[in-house]
ZATIDO-11290 format. One record per residue: residue in one letter; x, y, z of N, C-alpha, C, CB in turn. Coordinates in steps of 0.05 Angstrom, whole numbers, padded with zeros to 5 digits, always signed. Glycine has a CB too. Layout:
N
AXYZXYZXYZXYZ ...
This chain:
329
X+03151+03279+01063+03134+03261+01079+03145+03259+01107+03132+03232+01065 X+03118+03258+01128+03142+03260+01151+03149+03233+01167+03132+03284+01175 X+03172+03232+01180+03168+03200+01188+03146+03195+01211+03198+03186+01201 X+03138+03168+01208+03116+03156+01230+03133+03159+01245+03102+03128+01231 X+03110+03172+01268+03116+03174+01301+03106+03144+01310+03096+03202+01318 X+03126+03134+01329+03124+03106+01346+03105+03112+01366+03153+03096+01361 X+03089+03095+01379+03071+03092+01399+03089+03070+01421+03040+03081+01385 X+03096+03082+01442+03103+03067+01456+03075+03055+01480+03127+03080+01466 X+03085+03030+01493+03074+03026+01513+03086+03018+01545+03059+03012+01503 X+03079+03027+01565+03087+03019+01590+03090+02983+01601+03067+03036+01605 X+03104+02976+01611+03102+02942+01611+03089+02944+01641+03136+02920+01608 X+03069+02943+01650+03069+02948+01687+03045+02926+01680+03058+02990+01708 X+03034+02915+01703+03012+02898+01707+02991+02904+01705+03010+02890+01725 X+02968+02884+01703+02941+02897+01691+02926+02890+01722+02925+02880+01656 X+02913+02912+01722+02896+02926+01750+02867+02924+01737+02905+02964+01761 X+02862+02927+01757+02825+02920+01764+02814+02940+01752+02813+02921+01798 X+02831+02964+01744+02817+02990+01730+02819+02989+01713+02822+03014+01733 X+02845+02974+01698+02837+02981+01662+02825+02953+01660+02868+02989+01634 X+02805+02935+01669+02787+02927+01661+02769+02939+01658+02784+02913+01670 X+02766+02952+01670+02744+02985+01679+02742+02995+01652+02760+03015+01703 X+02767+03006+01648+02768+03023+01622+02769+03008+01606+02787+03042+01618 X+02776+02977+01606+02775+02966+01566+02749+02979+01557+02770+02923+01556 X+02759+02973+01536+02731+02974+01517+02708+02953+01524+02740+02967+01484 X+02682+02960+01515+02660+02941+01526+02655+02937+01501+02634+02951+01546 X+02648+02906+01497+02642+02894+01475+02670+02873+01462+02633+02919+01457 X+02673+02858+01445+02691+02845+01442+02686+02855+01413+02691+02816+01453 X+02663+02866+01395+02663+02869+01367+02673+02897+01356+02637+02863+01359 X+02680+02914+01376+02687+02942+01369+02716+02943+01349+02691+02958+01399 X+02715+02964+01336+02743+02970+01317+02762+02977+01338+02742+02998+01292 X+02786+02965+01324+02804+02985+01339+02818+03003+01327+02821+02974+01352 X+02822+03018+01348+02827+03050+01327+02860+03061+01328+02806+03083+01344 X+02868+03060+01304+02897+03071+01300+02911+03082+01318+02900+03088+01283 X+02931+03096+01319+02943+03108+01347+02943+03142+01331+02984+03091+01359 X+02937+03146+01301+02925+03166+01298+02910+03178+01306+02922+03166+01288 X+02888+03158+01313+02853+03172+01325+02861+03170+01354+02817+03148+01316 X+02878+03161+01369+02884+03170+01396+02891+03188+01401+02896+03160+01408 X+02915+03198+01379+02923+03229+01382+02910+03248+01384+02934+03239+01366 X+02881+03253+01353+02878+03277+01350+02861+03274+01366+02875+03289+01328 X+02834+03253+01365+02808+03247+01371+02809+03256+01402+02800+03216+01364 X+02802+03283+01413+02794+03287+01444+02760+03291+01451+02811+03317+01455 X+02744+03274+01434+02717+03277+01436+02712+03250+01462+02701+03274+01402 X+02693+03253+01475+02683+03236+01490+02681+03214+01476+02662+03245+01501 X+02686+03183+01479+02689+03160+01473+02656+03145+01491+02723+03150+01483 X+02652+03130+01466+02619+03114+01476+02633+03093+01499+02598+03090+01442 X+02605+03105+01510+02611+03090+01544+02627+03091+01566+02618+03070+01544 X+02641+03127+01560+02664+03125+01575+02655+03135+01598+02687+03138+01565 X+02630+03156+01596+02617+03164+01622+02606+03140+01632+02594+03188+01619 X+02596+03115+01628+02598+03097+01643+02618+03085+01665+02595+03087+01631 X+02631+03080+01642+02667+03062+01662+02671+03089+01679+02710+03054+01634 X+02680+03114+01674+02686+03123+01699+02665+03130+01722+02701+03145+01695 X+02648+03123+01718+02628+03124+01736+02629+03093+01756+02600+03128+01717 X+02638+03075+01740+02637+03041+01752+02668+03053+01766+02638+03004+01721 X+02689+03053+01753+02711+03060+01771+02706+03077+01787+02732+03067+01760 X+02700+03098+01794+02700+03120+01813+02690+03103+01835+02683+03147+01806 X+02655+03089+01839+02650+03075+01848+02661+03052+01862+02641+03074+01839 X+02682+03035+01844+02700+03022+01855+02722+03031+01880+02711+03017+01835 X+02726+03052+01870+02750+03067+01883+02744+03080+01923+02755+03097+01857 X+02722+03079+01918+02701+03094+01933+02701+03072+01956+02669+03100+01915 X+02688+03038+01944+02688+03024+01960+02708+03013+01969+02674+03013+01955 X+02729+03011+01955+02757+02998+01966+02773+03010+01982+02775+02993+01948 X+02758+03031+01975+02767+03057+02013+02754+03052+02033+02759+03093+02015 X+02726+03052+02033+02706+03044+02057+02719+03018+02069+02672+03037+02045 X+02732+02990+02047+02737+02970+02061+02766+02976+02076+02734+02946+02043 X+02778+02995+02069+02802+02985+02083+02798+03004+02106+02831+02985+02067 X+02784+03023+02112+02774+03032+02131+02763+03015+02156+02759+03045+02120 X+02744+03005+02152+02730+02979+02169+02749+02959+02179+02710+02962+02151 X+02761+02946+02158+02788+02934+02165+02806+02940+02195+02806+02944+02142 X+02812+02958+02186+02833+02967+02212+02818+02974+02239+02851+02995+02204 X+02792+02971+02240+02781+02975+02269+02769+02944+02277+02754+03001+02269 X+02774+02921+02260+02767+02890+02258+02789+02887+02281+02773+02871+02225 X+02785+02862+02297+02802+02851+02317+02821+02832+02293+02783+02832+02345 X+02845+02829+02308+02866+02810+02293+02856+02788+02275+02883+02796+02313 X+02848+02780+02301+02826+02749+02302+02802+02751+02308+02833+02728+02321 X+02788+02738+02288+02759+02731+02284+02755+02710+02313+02753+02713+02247 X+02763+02692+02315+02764+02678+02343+02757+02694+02371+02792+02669+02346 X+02769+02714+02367+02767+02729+02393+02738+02742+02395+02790+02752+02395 X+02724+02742+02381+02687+02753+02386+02672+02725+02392+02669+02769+02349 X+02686+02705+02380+02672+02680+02391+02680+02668+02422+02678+02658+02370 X+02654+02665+02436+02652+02656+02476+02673+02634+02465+02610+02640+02497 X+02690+02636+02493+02708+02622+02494+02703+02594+02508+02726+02637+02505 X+02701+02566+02502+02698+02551+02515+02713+02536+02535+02690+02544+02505 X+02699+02525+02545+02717+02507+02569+02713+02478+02568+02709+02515+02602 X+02727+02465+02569+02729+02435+02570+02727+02424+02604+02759+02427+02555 X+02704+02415+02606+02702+02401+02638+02704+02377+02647+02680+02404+02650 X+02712+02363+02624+02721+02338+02631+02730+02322+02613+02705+02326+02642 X+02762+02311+02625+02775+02303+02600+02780+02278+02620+02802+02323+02583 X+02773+02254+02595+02775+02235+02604+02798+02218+02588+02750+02226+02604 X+02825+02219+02616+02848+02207+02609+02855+02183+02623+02869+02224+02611 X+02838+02175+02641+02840+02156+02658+02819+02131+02652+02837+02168+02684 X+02822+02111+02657+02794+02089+02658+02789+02091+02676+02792+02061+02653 X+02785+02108+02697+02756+02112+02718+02736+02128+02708+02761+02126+02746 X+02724+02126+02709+02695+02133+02689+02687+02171+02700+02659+02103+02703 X+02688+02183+02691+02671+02209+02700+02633+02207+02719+02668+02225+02665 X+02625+02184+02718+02605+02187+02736+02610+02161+02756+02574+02188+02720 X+02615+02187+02775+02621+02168+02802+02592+02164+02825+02649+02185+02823 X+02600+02142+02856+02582+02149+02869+02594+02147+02898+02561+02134+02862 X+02580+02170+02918+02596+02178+02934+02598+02157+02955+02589+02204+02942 X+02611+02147+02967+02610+02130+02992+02595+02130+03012+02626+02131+03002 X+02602+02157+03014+02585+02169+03047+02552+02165+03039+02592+02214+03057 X+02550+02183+03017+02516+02200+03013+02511+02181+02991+02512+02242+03002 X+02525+02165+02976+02506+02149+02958+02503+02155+02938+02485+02146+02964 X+02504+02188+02934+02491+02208+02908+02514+02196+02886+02493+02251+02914 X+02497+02202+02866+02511+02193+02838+02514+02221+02822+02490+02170+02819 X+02538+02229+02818+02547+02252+02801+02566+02252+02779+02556+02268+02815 X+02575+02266+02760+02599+02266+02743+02613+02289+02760+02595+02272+02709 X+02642+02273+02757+02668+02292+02764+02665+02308+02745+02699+02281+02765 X+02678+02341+02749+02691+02358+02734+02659+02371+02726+02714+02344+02709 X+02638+02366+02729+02618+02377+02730+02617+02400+02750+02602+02360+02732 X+02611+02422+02745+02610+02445+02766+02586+02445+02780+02612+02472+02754 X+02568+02443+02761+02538+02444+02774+02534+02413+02796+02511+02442+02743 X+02539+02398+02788+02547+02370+02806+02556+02366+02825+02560+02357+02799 X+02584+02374+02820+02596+02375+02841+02589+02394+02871+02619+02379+02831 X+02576+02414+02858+02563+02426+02877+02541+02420+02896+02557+02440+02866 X+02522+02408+02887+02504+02385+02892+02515+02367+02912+02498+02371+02867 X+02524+02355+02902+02548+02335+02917+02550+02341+02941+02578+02336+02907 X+02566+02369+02947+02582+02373+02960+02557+02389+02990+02608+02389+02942 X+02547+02397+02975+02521+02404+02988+02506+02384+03011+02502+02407+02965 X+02490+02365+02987+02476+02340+03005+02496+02319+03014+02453+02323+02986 X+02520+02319+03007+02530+02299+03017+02539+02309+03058+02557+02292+02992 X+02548+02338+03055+02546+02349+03073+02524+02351+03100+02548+02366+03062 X+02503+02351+03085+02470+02347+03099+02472+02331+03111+02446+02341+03086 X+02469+02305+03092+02470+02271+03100+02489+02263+03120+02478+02252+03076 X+02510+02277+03120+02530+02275+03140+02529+02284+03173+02550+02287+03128 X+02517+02310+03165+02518+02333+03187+02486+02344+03199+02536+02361+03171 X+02480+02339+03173+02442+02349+03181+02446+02380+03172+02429+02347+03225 X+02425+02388+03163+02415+02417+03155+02422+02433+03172+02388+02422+03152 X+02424+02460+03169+02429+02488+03191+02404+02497+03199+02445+02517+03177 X+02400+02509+03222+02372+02522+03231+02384+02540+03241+02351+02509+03250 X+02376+02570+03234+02399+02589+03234+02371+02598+03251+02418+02607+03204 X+02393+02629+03256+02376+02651+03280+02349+02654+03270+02390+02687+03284 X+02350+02668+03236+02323+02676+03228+02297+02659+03231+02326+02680+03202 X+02315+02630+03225+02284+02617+03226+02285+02609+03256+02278+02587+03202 X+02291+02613+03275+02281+02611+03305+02277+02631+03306+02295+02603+03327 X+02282+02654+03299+02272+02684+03305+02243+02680+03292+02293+02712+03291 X+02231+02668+03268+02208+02671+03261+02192+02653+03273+02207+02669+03236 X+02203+02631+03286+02191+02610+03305+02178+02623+03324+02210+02593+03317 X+02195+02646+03340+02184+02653+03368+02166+02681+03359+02212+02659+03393 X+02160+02683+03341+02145+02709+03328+02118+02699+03320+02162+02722+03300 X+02124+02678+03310+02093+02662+03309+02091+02636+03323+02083+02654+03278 X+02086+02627+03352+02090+02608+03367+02069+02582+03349+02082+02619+03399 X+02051+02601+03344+02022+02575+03328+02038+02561+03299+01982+02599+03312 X+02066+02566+03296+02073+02546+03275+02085+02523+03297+02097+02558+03250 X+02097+02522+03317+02105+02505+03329+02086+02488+03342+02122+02514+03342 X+02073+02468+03335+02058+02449+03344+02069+02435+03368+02055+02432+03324 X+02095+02425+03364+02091+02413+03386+02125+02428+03395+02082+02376+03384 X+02136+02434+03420+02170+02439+03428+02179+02432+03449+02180+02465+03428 X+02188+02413+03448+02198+02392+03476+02231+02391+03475+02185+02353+03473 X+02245+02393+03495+02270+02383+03499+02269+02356+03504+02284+02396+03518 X+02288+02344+03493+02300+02323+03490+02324+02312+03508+02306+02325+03467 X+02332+02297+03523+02360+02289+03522+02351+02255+03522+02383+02302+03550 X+02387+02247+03505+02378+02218+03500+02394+02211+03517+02380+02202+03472 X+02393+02174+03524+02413+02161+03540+02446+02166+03528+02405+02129+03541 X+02443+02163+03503+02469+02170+03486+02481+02190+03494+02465+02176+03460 X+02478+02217+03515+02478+02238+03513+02476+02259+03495+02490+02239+03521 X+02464+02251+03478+02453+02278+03454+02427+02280+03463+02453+02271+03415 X+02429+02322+03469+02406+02330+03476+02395+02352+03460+02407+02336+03501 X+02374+02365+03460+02367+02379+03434+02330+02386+03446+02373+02353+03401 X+02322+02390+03421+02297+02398+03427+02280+02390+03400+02295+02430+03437 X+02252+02379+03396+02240+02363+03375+02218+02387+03372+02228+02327+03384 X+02216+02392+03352+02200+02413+03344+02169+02401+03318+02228+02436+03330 X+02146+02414+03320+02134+02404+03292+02123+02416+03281+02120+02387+03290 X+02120+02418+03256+02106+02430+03240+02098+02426+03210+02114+02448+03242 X+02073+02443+03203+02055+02434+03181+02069+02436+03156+02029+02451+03179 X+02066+02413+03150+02087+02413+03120+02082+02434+03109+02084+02392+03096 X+02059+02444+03098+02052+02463+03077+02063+02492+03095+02015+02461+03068 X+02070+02498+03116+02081+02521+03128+02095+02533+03100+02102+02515+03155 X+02087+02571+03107+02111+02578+03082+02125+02597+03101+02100+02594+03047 X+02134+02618+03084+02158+02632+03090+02186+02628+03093+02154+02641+03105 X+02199+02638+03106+02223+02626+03110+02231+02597+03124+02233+02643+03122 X+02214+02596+03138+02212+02559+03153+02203+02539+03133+02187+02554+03181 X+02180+02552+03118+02178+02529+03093+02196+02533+03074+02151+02527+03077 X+02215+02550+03072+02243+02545+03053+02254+02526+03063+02265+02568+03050 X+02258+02531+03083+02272+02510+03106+02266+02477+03098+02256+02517+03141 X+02245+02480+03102+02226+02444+03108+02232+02440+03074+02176+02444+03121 X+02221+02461+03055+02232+02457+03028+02254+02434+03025+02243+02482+03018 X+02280+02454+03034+02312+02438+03030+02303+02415+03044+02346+02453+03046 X+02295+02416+03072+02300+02388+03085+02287+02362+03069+02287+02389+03116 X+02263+02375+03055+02249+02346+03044+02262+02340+03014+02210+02351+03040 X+02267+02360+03001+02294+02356+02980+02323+02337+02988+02307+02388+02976 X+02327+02343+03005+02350+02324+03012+02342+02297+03019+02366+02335+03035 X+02316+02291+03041+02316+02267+03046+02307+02249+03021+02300+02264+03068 X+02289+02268+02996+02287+02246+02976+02313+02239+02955+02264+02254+02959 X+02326+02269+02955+02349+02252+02943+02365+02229+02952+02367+02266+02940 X+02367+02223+02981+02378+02211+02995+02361+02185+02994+02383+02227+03019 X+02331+02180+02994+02328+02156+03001+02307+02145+02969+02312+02156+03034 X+02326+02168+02951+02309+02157+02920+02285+02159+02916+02310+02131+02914 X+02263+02169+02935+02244+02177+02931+02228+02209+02915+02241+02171+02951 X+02208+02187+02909+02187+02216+02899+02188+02235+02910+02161+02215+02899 X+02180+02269+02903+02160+02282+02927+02145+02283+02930+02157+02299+02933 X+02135+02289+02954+02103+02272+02963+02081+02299+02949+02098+02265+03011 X+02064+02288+02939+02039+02300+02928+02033+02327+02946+02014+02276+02929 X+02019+02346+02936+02006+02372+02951+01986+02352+02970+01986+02400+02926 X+01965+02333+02957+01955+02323+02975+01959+02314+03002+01951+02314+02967 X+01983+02304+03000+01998+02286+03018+02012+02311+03041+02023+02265+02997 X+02019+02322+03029+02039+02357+03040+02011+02362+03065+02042+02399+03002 X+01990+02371+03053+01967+02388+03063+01956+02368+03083+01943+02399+03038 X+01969+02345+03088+01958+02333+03117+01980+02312+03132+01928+02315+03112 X+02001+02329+03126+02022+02323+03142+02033+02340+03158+02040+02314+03130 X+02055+02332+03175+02067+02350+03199+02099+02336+03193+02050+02344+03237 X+02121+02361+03199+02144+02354+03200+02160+02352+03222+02154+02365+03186 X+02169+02332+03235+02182+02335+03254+02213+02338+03255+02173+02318+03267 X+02221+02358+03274+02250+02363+03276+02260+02352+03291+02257+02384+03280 X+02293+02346+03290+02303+02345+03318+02326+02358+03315+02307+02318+03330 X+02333+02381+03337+02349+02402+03334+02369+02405+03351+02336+02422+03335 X+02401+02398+03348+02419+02402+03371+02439+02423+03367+02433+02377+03378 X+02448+02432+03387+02460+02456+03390+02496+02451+03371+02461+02461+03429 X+02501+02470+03370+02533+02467+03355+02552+02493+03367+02530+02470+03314 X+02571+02500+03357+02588+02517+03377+02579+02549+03374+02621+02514+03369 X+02562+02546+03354+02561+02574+03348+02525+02579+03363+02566+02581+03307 X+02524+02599+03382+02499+02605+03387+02474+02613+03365+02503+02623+03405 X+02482+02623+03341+02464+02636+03323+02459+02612+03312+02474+02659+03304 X+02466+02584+03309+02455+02566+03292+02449+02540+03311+02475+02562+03266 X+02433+02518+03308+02429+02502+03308+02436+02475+03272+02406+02512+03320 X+02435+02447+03284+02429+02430+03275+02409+02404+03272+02441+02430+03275 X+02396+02406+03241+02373+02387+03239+02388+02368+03236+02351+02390+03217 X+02388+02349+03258+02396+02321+03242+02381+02294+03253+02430+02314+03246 X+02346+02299+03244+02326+02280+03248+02307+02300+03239+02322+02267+03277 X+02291+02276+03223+02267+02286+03213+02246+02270+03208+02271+02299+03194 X+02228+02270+03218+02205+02249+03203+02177+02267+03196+02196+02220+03227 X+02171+02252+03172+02147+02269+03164+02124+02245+03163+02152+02285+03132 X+02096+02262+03175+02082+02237+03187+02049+02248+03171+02084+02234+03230 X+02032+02229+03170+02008+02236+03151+01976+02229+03156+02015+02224+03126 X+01963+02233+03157+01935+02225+03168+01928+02211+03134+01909+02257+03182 X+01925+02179+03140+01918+02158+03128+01888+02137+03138+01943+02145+03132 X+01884+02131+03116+01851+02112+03121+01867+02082+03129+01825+02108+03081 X+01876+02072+03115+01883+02048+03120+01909+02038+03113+01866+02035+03110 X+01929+02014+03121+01948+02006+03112+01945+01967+03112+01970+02022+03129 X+01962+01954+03096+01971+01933+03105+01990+01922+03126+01975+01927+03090 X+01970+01894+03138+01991+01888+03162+02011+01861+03148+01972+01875+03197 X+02034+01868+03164+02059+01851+03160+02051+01824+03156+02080+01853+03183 X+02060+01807+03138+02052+01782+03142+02076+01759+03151+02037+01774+03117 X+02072+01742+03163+02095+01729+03183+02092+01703+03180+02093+01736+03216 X+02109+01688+03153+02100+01676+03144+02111+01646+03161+02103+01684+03119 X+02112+01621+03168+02120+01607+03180+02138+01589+03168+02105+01601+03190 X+02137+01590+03137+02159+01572+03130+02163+01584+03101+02153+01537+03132 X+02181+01583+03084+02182+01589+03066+02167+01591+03040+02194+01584+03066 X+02152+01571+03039+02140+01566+03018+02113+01580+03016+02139+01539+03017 X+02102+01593+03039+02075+01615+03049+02090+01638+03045+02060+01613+03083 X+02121+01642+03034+02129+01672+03037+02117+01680+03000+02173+01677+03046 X+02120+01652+02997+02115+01664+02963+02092+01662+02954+02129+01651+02942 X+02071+01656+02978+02047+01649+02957+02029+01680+02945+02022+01627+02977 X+02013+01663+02931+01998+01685+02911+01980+01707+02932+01973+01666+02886 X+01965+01690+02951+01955+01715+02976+01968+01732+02987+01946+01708+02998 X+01992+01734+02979+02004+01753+02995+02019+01780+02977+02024+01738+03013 X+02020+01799+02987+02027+01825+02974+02064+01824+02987+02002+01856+02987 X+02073+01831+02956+02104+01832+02962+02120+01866+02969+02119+01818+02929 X+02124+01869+02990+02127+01897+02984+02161+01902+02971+02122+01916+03016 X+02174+01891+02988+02201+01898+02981+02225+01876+02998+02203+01933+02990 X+02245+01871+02990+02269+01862+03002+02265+01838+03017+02279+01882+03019 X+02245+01822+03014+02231+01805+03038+02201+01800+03048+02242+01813+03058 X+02197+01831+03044+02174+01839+03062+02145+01837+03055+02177+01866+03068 X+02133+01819+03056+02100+01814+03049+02083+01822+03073+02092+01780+03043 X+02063+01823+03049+02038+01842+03077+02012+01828+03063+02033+01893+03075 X+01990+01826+03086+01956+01811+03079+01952+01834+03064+01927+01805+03110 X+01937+01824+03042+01928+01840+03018+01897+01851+03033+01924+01817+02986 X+01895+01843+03061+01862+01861+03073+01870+01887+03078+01844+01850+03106 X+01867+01900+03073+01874+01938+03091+01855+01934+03114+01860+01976+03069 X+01871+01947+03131+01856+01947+03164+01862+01976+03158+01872+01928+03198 X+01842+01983+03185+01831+02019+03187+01864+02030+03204+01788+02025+03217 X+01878+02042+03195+01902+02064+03210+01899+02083+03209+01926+02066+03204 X+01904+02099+03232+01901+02138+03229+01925+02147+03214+01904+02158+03263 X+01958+02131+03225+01977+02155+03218+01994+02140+03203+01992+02172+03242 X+02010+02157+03179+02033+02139+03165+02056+02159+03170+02029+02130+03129 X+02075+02149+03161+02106+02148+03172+02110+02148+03137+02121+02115+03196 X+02119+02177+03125+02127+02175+03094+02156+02173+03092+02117+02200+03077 X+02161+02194+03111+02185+02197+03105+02199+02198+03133+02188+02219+03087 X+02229+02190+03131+02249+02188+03164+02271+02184+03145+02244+02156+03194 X+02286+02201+03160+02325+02208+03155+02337+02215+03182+02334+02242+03131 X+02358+02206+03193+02371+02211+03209+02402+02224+03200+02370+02190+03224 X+02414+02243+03210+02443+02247+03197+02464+02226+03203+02455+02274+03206 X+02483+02219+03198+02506+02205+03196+02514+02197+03224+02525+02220+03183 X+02520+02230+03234+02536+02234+03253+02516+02229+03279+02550+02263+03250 X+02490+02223+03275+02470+02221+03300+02463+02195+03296+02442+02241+03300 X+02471+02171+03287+02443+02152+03282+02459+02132+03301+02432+02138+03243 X+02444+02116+03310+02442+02098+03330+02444+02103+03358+02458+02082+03327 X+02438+02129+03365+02435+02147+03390+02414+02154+03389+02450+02168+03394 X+02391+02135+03380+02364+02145+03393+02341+02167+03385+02372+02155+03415 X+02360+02177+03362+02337+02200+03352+02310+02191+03333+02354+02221+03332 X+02317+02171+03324+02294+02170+03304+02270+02152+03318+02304+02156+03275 X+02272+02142+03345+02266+02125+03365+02250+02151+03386+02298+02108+03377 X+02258+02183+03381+02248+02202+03399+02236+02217+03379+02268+02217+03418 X+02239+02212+03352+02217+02229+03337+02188+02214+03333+02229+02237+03305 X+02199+02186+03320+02168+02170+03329+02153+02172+03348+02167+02147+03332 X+02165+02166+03377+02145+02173+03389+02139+02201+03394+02147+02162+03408 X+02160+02215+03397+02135+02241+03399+02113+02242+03379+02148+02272+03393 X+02118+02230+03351+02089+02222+03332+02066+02215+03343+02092+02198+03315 X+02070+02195+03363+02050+02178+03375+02038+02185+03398+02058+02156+03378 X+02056+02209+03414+02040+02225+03440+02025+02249+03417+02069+02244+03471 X+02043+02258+03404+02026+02289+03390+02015+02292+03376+02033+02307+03382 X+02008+02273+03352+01994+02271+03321+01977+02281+03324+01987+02248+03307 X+01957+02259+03337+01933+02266+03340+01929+02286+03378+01915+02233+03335 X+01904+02303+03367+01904+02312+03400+01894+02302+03421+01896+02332+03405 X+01908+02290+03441+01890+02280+03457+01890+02247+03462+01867+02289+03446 X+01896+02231+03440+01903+02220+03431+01936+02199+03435+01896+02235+03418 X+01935+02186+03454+01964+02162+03442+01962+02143+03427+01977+02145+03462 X+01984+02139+03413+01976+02129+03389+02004+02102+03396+01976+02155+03359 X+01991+02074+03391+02017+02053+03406+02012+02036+03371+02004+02026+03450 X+02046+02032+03367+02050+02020+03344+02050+01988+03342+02074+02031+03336 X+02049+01984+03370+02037+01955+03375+02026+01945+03369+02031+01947+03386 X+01991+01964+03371+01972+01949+03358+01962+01953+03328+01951+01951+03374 X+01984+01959+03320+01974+01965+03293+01962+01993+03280+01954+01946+03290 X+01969+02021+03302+01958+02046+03302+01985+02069+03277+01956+02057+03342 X+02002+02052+03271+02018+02068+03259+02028+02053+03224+02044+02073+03282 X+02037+02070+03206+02044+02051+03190+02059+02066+03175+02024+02036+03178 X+02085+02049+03160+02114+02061+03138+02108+02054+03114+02147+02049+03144 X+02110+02073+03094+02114+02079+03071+02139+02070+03056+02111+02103+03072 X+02132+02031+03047+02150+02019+03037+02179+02031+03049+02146+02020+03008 X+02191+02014+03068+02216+02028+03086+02233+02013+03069+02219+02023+03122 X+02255+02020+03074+02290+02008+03067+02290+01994+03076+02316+02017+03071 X+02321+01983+03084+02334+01960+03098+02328+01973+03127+02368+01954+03089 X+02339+01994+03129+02346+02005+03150+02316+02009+03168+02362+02033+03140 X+02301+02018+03148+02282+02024+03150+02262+01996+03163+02277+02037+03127 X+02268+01979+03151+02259+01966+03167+02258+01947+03196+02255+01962+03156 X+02289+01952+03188+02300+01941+03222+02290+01969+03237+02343+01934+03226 X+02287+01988+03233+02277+02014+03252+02252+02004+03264+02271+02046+03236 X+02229+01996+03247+02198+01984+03248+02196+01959+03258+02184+01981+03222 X+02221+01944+03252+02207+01916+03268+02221+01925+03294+02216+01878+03255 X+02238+01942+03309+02245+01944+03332+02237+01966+03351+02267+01942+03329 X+02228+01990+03332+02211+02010+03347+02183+01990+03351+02205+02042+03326 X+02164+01992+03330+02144+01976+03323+02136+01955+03344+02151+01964+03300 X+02154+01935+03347+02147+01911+03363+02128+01892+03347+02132+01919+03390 X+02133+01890+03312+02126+01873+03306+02094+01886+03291+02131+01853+03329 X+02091+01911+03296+02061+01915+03301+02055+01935+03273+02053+01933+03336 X+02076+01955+03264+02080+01966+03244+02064+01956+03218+02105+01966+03243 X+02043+01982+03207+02038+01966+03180+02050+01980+03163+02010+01960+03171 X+02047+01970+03134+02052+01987+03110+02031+02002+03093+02065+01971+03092 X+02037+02023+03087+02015+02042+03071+02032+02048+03045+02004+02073+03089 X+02010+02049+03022+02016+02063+03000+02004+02093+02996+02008+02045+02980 X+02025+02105+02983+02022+02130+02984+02000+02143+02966+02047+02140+02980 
């Protein structure tokens, strides 16, 4: 009799493949280490499993392939952000500027840009560079009206006018300028209606550089049916009554509309020009040139402002003489 041969086995860890190769099914026999010896016939299901392993084997190559052309870090395909404002201080991130008034957040890019822009304007007045005087003297029929100026102040310059609705490069121009004065005085922009029968007036002084000029006066003026006149009340108690229309800050007006040709929408002076007379030489040139032919005296009631400021209205009761009405837009 001969002695039984031992069946040894290897002690190593179990891998993802001889799950592959167990046996499928949990009810199968198991077979002696006899029938492993002799038995070299194909085993049920085995052309399966090596078909699932091969497969396996196949893909766990493709992955580690891909792998190694992956960046370190997954982070690094994602846009990198930026933090624009870190608030470590109790001063608040939306400030307002001193000079220009404008209200912005620090650490804002787009803002601060803005800012730095109109606050500049408001200060200094707009640029009037070569091109757009070069397109000025190329088409004289945009310039309505072009007078030199000098004031008692000694600021001298030249007042120029033209049709709001102008385009090309001069209405880019008048564009910015009417952009800035509404940021600046919180106002709307004025309607196409309103555009298509107005005129803009400039006032333009020289700076060191010959290729440029500076806007720093502007009034934009409008052919109007009627306005209200100021009402002047004599004692306090007629400032509040019910007949009267409240416009703003003080200011009541007779609820009758009287017949006016011209309104006054809009007026900005720059920083660096105001109380030298300019906004005092754009009105009236309003009132020699609006109309043709035509003087136009704010005395008697021939002119009228578009709910004015503070400022605005110490300008009207002292240009004016008392005579200034108010129009709604």
């Amino acid at each position: 009799m001969l002695p039984r041969k031992e069946k040894t086995y290897s002690k190593r860890a179990r891998l993802t493949t001889d799950a592959l190769l167990a046996p499928m099914g949990s009810q199968m026999r198991k077979r002696g280490w006899e029938e492993d010896d002799l038995d070299t016939r194909p085993r049920d299901g085995e052309h399966k499993r090596q078909k699932l392993l091969n497969d396996f084997l196949v893909s766990s190559q493709r992955n580690i392939v891909q792998s190694e052309h992956l960046p370190r870090h997954a982070a690094m395909q994602k846009k990198q952000l930026r933090q624009s404002v870190l608030a470590l201080s109790p001063t608040p991130a939306v400030t307002s500027c001193r000079l220009c008034g404008l209200t912005y957040t620090k650490g804002a890019t787009e803002d601060e840009a803005l800012h730095k822009s109109h606050c500049s304007y408001v200060r200094s007045g707009n640029e009037w560079t070569h091109e757009e005087e070069k397109e000025l003297v190329n088409n004289p029929s945009l310039a309505l009206v072009d007078s030199h100026v000098q004031l008692s102040s000694g600021v001298h310059g030249k007042i120029i006018a033209l049709r709001a609705n102008t385009g090309g490069r001069i209405g880019a121009k008048l564009n910015t300028v009417m952009s800035t004065i509404n940021t600046a005085l919180s106002s709307p922009p004025l309607k196409q209606t309103a555009i298509d029968v107005s005129k803009v007036y400039l006032f333009l002084v020289s700076t060191q550089s010959v290729q440029k000029k500076r806007i720093v006066g502007c009034v934009v003026a409008q052919n109007i049916d009627t306005a209200l006149q100021v009402a002047k009340p004599s004692n306090p108690e007629h400032a509040g009554s019910n007949d009267l229309v409240h416009v703003d800050q003080g200011l009541y007006c007779d609820p009758s509309p009287l017949p006016t040709p011209v309104g006054i929408s809009r007026i900005l002076v720059s920083m660096d020009c105001r109380r030298k007379g300019v906004a005092e030489s754009l009105l009236n040139e309003v009132c020699r040139t609006f109309i043709h032919g035509c003087h136009l005296d704010p005395g008697k009631g021939q002119i009228a402002f578009s709910q004015p400021t503070g400022d605005g209205q110490k300008l009207m009761t002292r240009w004016g003489r008392g005579g200034v009405r108010i129009f709604e837009e």
